[in-house]
N, C-alpha and C positions, 0 to 999 in steps of 0.2 A: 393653208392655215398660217397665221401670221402668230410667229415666239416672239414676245418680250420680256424684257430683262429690267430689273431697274435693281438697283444697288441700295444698299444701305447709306447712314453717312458714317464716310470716314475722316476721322481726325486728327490731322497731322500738329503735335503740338509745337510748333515752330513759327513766326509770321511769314504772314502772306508772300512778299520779296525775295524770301529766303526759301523756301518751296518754289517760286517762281524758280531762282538760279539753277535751283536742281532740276526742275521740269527740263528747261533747255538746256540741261546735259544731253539730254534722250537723240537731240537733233545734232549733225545731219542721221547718224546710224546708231545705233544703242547694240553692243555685245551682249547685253544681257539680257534684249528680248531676242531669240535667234532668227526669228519667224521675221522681224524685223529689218528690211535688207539694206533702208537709204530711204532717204527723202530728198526731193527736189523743189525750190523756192520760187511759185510760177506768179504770185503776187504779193507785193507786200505796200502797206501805206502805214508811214507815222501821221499823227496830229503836229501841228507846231511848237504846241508846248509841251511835243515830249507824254503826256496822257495815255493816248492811244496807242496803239499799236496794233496792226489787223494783220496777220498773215496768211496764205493759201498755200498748201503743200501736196506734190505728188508724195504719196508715198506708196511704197514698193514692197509688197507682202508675199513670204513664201509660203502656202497653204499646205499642213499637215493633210495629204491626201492621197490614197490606193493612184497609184501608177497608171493603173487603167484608166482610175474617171480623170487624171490629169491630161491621157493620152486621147480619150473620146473629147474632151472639153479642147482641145487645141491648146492648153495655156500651160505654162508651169510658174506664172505669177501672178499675182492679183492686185491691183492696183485702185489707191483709196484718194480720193479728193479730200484734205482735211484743212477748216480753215476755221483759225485763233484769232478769238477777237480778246485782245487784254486792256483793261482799263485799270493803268495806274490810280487813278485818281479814286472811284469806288471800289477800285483792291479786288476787283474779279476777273476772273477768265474762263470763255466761254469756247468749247471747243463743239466744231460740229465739223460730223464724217461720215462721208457715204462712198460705195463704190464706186469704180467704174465700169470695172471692167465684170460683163456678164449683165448691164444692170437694167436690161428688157428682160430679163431671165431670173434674175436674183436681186433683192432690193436690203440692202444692208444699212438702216441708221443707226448713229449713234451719237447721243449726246451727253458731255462732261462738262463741271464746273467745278472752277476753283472760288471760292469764296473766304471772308474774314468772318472766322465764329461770334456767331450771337450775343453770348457770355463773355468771350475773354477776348481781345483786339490781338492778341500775341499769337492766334491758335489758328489755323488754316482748316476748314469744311472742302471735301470731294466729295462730289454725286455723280452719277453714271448710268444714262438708260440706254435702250439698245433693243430695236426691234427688226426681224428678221423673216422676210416675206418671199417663198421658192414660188414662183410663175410656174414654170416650167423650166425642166433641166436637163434633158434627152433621157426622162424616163429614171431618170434617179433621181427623184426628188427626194423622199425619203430620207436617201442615204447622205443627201449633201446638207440637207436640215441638221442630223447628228452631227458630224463632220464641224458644221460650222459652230453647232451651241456648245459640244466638247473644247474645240479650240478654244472660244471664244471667254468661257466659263475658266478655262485653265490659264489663261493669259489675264484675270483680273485680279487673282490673286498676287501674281508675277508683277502687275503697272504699280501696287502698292511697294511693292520690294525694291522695285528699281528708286522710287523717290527717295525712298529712306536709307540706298545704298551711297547716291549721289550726297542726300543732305549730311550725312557721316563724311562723307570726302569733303565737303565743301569745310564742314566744321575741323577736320581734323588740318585743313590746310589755314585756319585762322580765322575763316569766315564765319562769324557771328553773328551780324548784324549788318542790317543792308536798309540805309535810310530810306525813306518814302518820301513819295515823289509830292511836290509841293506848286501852287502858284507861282508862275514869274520863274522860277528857278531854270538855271540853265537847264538843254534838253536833258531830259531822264535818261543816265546808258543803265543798263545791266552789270548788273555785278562784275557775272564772267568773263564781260569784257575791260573794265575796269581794274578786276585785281591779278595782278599779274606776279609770278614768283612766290605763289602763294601768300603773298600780302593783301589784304581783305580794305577794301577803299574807308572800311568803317571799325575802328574796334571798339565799339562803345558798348557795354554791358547789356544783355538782354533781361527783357523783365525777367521776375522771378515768376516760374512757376506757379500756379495756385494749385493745391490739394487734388486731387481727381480720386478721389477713391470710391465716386458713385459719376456714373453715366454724366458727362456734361451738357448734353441735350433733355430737354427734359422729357419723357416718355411715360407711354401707359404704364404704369406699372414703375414709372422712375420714382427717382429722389429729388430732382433739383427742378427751382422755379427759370423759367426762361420764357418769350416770348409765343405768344401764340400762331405765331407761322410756324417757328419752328416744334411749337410742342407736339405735332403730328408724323415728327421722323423718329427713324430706328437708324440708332449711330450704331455703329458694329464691332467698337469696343462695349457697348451695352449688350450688345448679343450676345458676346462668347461672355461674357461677364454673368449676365442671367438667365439666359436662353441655351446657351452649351451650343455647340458646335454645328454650324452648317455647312452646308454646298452653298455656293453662289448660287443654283437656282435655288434652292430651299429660300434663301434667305429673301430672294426676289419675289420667290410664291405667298410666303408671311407678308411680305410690303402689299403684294396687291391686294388681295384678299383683305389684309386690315385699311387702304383704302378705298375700298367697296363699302366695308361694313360705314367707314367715315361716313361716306356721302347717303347710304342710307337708312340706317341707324345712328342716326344725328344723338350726341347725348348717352349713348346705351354703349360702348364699343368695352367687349371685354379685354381684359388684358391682356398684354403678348403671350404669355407662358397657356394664359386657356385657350386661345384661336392656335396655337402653334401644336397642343394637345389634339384638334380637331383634323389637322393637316398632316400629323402621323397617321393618325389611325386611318386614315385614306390615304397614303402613299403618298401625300404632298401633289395630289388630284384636287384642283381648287375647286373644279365646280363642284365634285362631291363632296369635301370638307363644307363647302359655302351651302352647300343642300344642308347636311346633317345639324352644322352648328346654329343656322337661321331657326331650325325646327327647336333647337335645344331651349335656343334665347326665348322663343315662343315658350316654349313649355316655363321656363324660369319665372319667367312673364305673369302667368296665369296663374300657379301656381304660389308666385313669390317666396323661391326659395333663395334669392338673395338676401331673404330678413332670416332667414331657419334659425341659423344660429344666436340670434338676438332674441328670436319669440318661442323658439320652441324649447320646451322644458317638457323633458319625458315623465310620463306617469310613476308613481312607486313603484309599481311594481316592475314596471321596466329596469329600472336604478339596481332593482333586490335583485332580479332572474335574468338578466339580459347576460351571460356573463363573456362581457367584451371591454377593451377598454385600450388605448397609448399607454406606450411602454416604453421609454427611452428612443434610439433609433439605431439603426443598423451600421455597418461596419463602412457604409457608403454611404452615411448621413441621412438616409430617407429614416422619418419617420419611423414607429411601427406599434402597429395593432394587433394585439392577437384576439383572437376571440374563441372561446371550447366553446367549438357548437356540441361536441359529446354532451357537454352538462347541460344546456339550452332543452327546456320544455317546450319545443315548436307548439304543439296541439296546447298546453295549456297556457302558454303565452298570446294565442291567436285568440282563444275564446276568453281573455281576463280583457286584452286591449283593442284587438283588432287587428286587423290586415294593414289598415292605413296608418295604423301610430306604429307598426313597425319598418312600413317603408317609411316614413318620417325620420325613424330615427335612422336608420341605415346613411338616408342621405346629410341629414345632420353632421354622422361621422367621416362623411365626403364631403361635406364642406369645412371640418375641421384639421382634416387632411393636407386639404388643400393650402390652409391658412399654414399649416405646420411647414410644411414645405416650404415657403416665404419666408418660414423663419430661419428654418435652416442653409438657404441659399445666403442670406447675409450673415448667419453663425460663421459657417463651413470656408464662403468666400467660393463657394462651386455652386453652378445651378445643379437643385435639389426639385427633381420635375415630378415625382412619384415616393408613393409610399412603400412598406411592406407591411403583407400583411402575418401573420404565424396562425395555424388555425389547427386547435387539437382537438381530435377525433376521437381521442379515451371518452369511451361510453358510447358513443354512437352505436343505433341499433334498429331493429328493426320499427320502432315506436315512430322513429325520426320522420319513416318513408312515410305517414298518415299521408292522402292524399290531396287534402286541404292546404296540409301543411307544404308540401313538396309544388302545389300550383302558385301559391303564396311567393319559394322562395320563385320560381322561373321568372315569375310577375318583374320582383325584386330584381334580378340579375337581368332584366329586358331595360328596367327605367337605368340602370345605374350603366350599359353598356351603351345607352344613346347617349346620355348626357355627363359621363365623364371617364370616356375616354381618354388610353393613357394615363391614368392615375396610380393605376397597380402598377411598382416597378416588378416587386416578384411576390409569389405567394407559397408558403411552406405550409406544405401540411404534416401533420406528423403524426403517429401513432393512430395509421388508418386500420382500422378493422375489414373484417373480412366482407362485412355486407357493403364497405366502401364503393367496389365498382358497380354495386346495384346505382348507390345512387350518381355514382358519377357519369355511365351510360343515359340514367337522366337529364342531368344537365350541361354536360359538354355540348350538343348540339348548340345549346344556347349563349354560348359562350364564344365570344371571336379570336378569332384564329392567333390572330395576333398575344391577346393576354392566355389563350391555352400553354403558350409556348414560357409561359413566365411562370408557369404550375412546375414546384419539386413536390414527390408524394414518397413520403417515408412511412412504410410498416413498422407495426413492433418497434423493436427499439434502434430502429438503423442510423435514426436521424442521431444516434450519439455516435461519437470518434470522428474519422476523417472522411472528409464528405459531405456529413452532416450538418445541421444547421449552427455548427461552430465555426463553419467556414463561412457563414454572415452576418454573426453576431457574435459581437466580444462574449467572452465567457463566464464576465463580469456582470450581464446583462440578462444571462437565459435563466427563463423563470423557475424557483424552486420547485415546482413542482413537475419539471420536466429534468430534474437531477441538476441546475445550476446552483447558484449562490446565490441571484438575487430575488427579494421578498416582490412579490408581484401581487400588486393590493386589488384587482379585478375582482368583480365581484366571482361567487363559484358556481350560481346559477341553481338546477335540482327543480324537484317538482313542482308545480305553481296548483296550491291549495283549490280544489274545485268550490270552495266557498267564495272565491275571487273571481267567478268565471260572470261572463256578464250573462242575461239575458238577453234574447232574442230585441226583445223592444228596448233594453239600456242600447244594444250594440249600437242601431240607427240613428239614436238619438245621442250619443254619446259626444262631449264638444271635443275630443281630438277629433274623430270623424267629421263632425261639420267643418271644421276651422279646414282641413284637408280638402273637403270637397267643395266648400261656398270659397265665389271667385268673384270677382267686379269685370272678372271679362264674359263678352256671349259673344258663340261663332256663329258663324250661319253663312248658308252655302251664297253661291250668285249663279244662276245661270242664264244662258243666253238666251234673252226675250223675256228673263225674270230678274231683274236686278231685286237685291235688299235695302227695305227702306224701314227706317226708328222717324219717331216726330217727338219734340219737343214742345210741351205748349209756352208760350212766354205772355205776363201778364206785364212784367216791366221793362218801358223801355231800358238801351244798356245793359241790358244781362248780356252775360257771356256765356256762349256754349262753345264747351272745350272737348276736343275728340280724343282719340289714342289709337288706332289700330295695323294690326297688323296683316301683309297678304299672304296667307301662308300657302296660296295655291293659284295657280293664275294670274294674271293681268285684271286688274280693276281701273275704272273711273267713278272719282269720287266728287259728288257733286253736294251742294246746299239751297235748300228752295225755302221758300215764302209764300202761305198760301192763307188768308183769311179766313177759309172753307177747314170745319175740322174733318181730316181723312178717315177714312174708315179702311177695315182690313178688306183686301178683297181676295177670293177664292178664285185661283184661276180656273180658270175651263179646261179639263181635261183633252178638249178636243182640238184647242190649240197650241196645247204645250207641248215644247219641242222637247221635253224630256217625260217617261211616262207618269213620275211622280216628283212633286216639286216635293220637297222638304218642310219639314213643319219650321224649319227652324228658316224658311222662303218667306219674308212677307212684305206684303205688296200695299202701298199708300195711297199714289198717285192715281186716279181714276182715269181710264183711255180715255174719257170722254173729257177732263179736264184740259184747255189748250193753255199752251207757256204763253206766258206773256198775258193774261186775262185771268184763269183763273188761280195760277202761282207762278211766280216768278224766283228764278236763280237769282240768288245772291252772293255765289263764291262761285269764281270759273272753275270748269272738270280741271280735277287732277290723276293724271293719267301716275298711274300705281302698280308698279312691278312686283313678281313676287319674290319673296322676301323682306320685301321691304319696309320697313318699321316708321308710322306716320303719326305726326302731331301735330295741331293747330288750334285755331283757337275763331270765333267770330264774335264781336261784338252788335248784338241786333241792333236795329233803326225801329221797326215797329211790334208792337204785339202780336200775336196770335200763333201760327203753328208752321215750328219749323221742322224740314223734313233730311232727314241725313242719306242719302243713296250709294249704295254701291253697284254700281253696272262693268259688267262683263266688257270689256275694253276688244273694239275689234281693227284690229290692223287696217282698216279700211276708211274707220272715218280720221276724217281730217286730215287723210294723207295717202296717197297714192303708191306711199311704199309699203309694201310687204313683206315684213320679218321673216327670214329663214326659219327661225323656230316659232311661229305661228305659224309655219304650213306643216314642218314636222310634226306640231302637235294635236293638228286637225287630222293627218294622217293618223296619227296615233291612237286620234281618239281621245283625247285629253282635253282638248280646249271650250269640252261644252257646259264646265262649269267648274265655275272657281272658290274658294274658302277663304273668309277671312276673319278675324277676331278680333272684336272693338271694347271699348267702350266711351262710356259721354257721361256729361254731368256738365248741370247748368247752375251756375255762379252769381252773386252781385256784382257788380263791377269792382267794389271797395273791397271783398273779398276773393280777386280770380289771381291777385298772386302769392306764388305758392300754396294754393289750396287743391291743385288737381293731383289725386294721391295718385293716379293712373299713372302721371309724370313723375314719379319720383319710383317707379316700382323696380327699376333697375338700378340706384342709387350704389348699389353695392358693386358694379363694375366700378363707374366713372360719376363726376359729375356732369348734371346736365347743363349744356350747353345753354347761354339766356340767350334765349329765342321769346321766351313770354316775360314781358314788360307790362302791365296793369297801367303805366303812364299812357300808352297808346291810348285815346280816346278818339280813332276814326272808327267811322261804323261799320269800316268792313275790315278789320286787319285780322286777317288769315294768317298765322304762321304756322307753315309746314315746314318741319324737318323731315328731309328727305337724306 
C-alpha cells in the first residue's frame, strides 16, 4: 500500500531571498536536524546570468530504528538523492528527493517548494508532498511502513523550526534584506556568501508588514480574496487558527479528502471545519469519512437542509411547547442549548405537528449550532468546533416512554448521528429521575461511542457545588430555575391541549409534512443488463436540458440519446433478468429491437461516474423530438482491458450487481437556462458554484460536467 503525505501551505512572512539564506544554512550538516548527518555536492550547474542554479546532493540520514531491523537490513544509514532547482528570476525553488539506498525494496518520494505569496511579494509559500511505497522488506514491511511515516511526520514539524531558527540568526546578525536578482546584473551570489562579519550586503528597509489577522490564502471557509489557484489550499496558520490543532497526517488526511470532494463535487465542497467533523468521527479513516459524508451531502441535497434555516419557521405550537432554546455559552466558548425534555409533551407534541416538523426543527437547531460556532471561533480568536448541550429531566416520567414517542426520538438521534457528527462537544444532564435508566438503556445503543463518552448524568441535586455543572458554566449564566442567577427566557413547555391535536387526514396532508417529504430529486436503482432511462420531449429547437445527479452506489455510465420514435416503458422479462425483481423505480426506454445509429442516435459521449460522485451538465438540442437520459451500470471491461481491484472485490462481495443513483432534470429556453436550474443551486449554502454554466455557449452539444 502506498502512504502519502501532502502538507498544508506554510507561510513564512519574510521574502523569498531571505528564506532562501536561511534554507542553505541547513547544508553541508544542520545540528538541529539530528537524523541529519552531511551532504555531499555530486552536481551543480549555474545559468550565465546568475538565474539558475540547480544543485544534486548526497545526503546522509541516520534512521530512527530497533537494532535488530538495522542489523537484518545490513545498513546503519540511509542515503537520499536530493536535487534543487532555484530560479532566481521567478523566485522558486523546487526540491525533489528520493532514496537510494533499499530503493528495489522501498521507494521514498518527496517533493518541496519554495515560492513568492500570491497576495503579498514580501511573504514566502512552502509545500511539501511525500509518498512512501514498502515492495518488500525481509518480512517487515509493516513495521518499516510505521517507522518511516513516524519519523518522517516528526521531522516536518522540526524543517519549519530549523528555517525560522536560521532566519532569527540571519536577522539578528543585520541581515534584513537581500536584493533580487535582476537582468544584466552581475552574477547573483547569495547572501551568506556575501555578508561576511555579520555585515548584511543590503541594509535597506523591508516592506512593512500588512495586517494578517485572518488566513492569508484565501479558503473554504476563509476571509480574504486571492487568486483562484490558490483559493483551493489550506495554509496551516488557517488551520490552527480555525480548525484547532492537528498531526501532520491529520492534516494531510483533511487536504486529500477535500481534494477529492474538488474534483468531484465541482461547486458543492463543504467547509473545512464540516468535512474535518466527518474525519473525526471516523478516526481520520478517509475512505470512511469520504463514505459517510458523500451519503450526508446526498441527504442535504435532497432534502435541502442547506436552506432550513432561511425557510423553516416552526409552527405555534412548536414556539409555545417545544421547551428548548440558546443560552449564552459555556466556559469554553461553545455555544449552549439547554432543552427540559421533563416539561416537553412528546405524545401531544407528535399528534398536534408531527414526526416530521419535529425532526425539522431539531435539525434547524443544528444548523444554528453550527452557524453559532463560527461565531464564536472569530469572538473567542479559538476554534469553536461543537456545542453544549444542558438537558433537564425534572418531570420526566413514565408518560415520556409512550412508544411512538420513544420510536420518534431513535428516528431523530439516527438522522442527527449520520449527518452531524462531532457537533455535541458535551452534554449535561441533570436532575435525572429515577425512570432515567429505562429510558437511557433505550437509546444509548443508538448513540456512538464516541458522543456517549461526552454524556455527564447528574441525579437529584448533584449537579450543584463542585463537580457540577458550575465547573462549565460561569455562574453568572446557570438558569434560575436550576438555583443560578440568570433569567432563562426558554419557553417552559406543559401539556399541549388535545384540542390542538391533528387528525388523522390533517396529519398527511399537513404542509410542514409535505414541504419535508416533496423533493425535486428521484432515485432509482441501475442494474446490470437494466440501466435507468427518463426522456424528455423537446418541441423547440435550442432548448436546454440540464441534469444534476448523484452516484450514491456504484459505478455508472451516463449517456444522452436522440430518437424520433416516442419510447415507451418496457417490462422486462422476468426470465431474463439477471436480478429476480427489477425495481419499480428500474425503467426501461430504449427498445432491444431499436439499433444505434438508425433508430436513435447518442448525442453526448458516456461518461463514466464513480460513486460518490456529484454530476452536472447541461445539453443544448439540435433537433426536436425525444430525448433519452441513461444510467448504465459501468463494467470494468468495456473499453478497457484493465480491471479494477475493487470491481473484483465487489463482485466477490456481491455488490456490483446493482447500483443507485439520484437525479434530477429540467428542460429550459435557451434565454432562460442561466441561473434557472434550481437543482444547481441546492447546495449554495456550503460554497459558490463554480461557472461552469454560461447560457452564451450556443453550440449544440455543450455538455458541462462537473466532476
Amino acid at each position: 500500500m502506498v502512504q502519502k503525505y501532502q502538507s498544508p501551505v506554510r507561510v513564512y512572512k519574510y521574502p523569498f531571498e531571505l528564506v532562501m539564506a536561511a534554507y542553505e544554512k541547513r547544508f553541508p550538516t544542520c545540528p538541529l536536524i539530528p537524523v541529519f548527518l552531511g551532504s555531499d555536492v555530486t552536481y551543480e550547474h549555474k545559468s550565465e546570468d546568475g538565474s539558475l542554479h540547480v544543485v544534486e546532493r548526497s545526503c546522509k540520514l541516520n534512521v530512527d530504528a530497533p537494532r535488530l531491523l538495522k542489523k537484518i537490513a545490513g545498513v546503519e544509514y540511509v542515503y537520499f538523492i536530493q536535487k534543487n532547482t532555484l530560479n532566481w528570476k521567478d523566485r522558486t525553488l523546487l526540491i525533489d528527493a528520493h532514496n537510494e539506498t533499499f530503493s528495489t525494496r522501498v521507494l521514498v518520494n518527496e517533493t518541496c517548494s519554495y515560492s513568492v505569496h500570491p497576495d503579498n511579494e514580501e511573504w514566502t509559500c512552502f509545500e511539501q508532498s511525500a509518498s512512501l511505497d514498502i515492495k518488500s522488506f525481509f518480512g517487515f514491511e509493516s513495521t518499516v511502513e510505521k517507522i518511516a511515516m513516524k519519523q518522517y511526520t516528526a521531522n516536518i514539524k522540526r524543517g519549519k523550526e530549523v528555517i525560522e531558527f536560521y532566519l532569527n540568526e540571519l536577522i539578528s546578525q543585520g541581515v534584513t534584506h537581500i536584493p533580487r536578482w535582476t537582468p544584466g546584473a552581475p552574477e547573483y551570489q547569495h547572501v551568506s556568501r556575501t555578508a561576511t562579519n555579520g555585515h548584511p550586503c543590503s541594509m535597506e528597509e523591508p516592506s512593512p508588514e500588512p495586517e494578517a489577522s485572518s488566513p492569508p490564502l484565501q479558503l473554504r471557509g476563509g476571509e480574504t480574496a486571492a487568486t483562484e489557484q490558490d483559493g483551493d489550499k489550506l495554509e496551516a496558520e488557517y488551520i490552527e487558527r480555525y480548525l484547532g490543532q492537528l498531526t501532520p497526517m491529520q492534516e494531510s488526511t483533511l487536504i486529500h479528502l477535500r481534494q477529492w470532494l474538488q474534483e468531484t463535487h465541482k461547486g458543492k465542497i463543504p467547509k473545512d471545519e464540516h468535512i474535518l467533523r466527518f474525519l473525526r468521527a471516523r478516526d481520520f479513516n478517509m475512505e470512511k469519512a469520504r463514505e459517510m459524508l458523500c451519503q450526508s451531502l446526498s441527504w442535504r441535497k435532497q432534502y435541502q437542509v442547506d436552506y432550513i434555516l432561511q425557510t423553516w419557521h416552526p409552527p405555534p405550537i412548536l414556539e409555545e411547547y417545544y421547551a428548548g432554546g440558546w443560552h449564552y455559552h459555556d466556559r469554553d466558548g461553545r455555544p449552549l442549548y439547554i432543552l427540559r425534555l421533563g416539561q416537553i409533551d412528546t405524545k401531544g407534541l407528535l399528534k398536534a405537528v408531527g414526526e416530521e416538523a419535529i425532526l425539522r426543527h431539531v435539525l434547524s437547531i443544528n444548523e444554528e449550532g453550527q452557524r453559532r460556532c463560527e461565531e464564536n471561533t472569530h469572538l473567542f480568536g479559538a476554534p469553536i468546533r461543537s456545542w453544549t448541550c444542558l438537558v433537564d429531566l425534572e418531570g420526566l416520567n413514565m408518560r415520556h416512554l409512550w412508544r411512538p414517542g420513544v420510536k420518534a426520538l431513535l428516528r431523530i438521534i439516527e438522522v442527527v448521528e449520520a449527518n452531524y457528527p462531532e457537533t455535541l462537544g458535551r452534554l449535561l444532564i441533570v436532575r435525572a429521575p429515577r425512570v432515567f435508566p429505562v429510558l437511557w438503556t433505550l437509546v444509548s445503543p443508538f448513540i456512538n461511542e464516541n458522543s456517549r463518552r461526552k454524556f455527564l448524568i447528574y441525579s437529584g441535586n448533584n449537579y450543584q457545588g463542585p463537580g457540577g455543572v458550575s465547573d462549565y458554566l460561569d455562574k453568572e449564566i446557570i438558569p434560575d430555575f436550576l438555583g443560578g442567577e440568570c433569567m432563562c427566557n426558554i419557553p417552559e413547555g406543559g401539556l399541549v391541549p388535545k384540542s390542538l391535536y391533528q387528525s388523522d387526514d390533517d396529519a398527511e396532508t399537513s404542509d410542514h409534512i409535505r414541504l419535508w417529504t416533496e423533493t425535486i430529486y428521484h432515485s432509482a436503482f441501475v442494474y446490470k443488463g437494466a440501466p435507468h432511462e427518463i426522456t424528455a420531449e423537446i418541441l423547440e429547437v435550442e432548448s436546454v436540458i440540464t441534469w444534476d445527479f448523484d452516484v450514491l452506489r456504484g459505478d455508472v455510465v451516463f449517456s444522452l440519446y436522440h430518437s424520433k420514435r416516442a419510447p415507451q416503458v418496457h417490462q422486462r422479462d422476468p426470465a431474463t433478468a439477471t436480478t429476480s425483481t427489477i425495481s419499480s423505480n428500474n425503467v426501461q426506454l430504449i427498445d432491444k429491437s431499436w439499433v444505434l445509429g438508425v433508430d436513435y442516435r447518442r448525442v453526448e459521449a458516456p461518461l463514466v461516474c464513480r460513486e460518490g460522485e456529484s454530476i452536472q451538465g447541461s445539453h443544448v438540442t439540435r433537433w426536436p423530438g425525444f430525448y433519452i437520459l441513461q444510467w448504465k451500470m459501468h463494467s470494468p471491461s468495456s473499453g478497457s482491458s484493465m480491471v479494477r481491484v475493487d470491481d473484483v472485490l465487489a463482485s466477490l462481495q456481491g455488490t456490483s450487481h446493482k447500483c443507485k443513483v439520484m437525479y434530477y432534470f429540467e428542460v429550459l429556453a435557451s434565454e432562460d437556462f442561466k441561473g434557472s436550474m434550481s437543482s444547481l443551486e441546492s447546495c449554495s449554502g456550503f460554497s459558490q458554484l463554480s461557472g461552469v454554466t454560461n447560457s452564451s455557449n450556443k453550440s449544440h452539444s455543450s455538455s458541462m460536467i462537473s466532476r
